[in-house]
C-alpha positions in Angstrom: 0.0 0.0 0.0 1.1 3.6 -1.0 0.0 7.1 0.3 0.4 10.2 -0.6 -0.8 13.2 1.9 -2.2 16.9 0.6 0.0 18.2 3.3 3.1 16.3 2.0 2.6 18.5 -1.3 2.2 21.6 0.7 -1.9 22.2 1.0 -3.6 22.7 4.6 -5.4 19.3 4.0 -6.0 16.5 5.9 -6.9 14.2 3.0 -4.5 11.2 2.4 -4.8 9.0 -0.9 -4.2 5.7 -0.4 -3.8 2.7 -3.1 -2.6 -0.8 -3.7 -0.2 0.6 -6.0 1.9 4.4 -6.7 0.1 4.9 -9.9 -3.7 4.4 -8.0 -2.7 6.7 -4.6 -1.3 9.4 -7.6 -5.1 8.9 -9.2 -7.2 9.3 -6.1 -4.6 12.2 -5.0 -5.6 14.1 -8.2 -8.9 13.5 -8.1 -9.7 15.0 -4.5 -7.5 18.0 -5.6 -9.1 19.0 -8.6 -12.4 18.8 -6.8 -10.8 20.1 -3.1 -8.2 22.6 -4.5 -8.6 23.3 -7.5 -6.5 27.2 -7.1 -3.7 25.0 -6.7 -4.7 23.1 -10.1 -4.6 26.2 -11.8 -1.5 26.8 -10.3 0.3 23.9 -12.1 -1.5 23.8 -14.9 1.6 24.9 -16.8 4.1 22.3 -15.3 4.8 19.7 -17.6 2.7 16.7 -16.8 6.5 14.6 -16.0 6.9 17.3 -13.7 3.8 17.0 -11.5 4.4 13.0 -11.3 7.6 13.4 -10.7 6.9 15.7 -7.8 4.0 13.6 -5.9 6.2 10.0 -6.5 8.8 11.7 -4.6 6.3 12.7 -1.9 4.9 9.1 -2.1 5.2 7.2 1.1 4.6 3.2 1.6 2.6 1.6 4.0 3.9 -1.1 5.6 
């Protein structure tokens, strides 16, 4: 199991994505921030897609 916390990628948020895999915690974690933060959506809108995956992998944390 992976996670990946709003507050690990800088946002006052309590919301933690969690998956079975990197690739589904990455999913839910956009999907709550697009529809929880979506100033800060706007705010990478411009970052190269690598970029932003890049960023929240290296944020990812696994569950033991």
């Amino acid at each position: 199991m992976f996670k990946l916390a709003c507050k690990d990628l800088g946002a006052d948020c309590d919301f933690e994505a969690q998956g079975a895999t990197k690739e589904e915690a990455m999913e839910m974690m956009m999907k709550h921030a697009t529809e929880a933060h979506p100033e800060k959506m706007e705010e990478m809108k411009d970052m190269p897609e690598a970029e932003v995956s890049a960023m929240m992998m290296g944020k990812m944390q696994e569950m033991a």
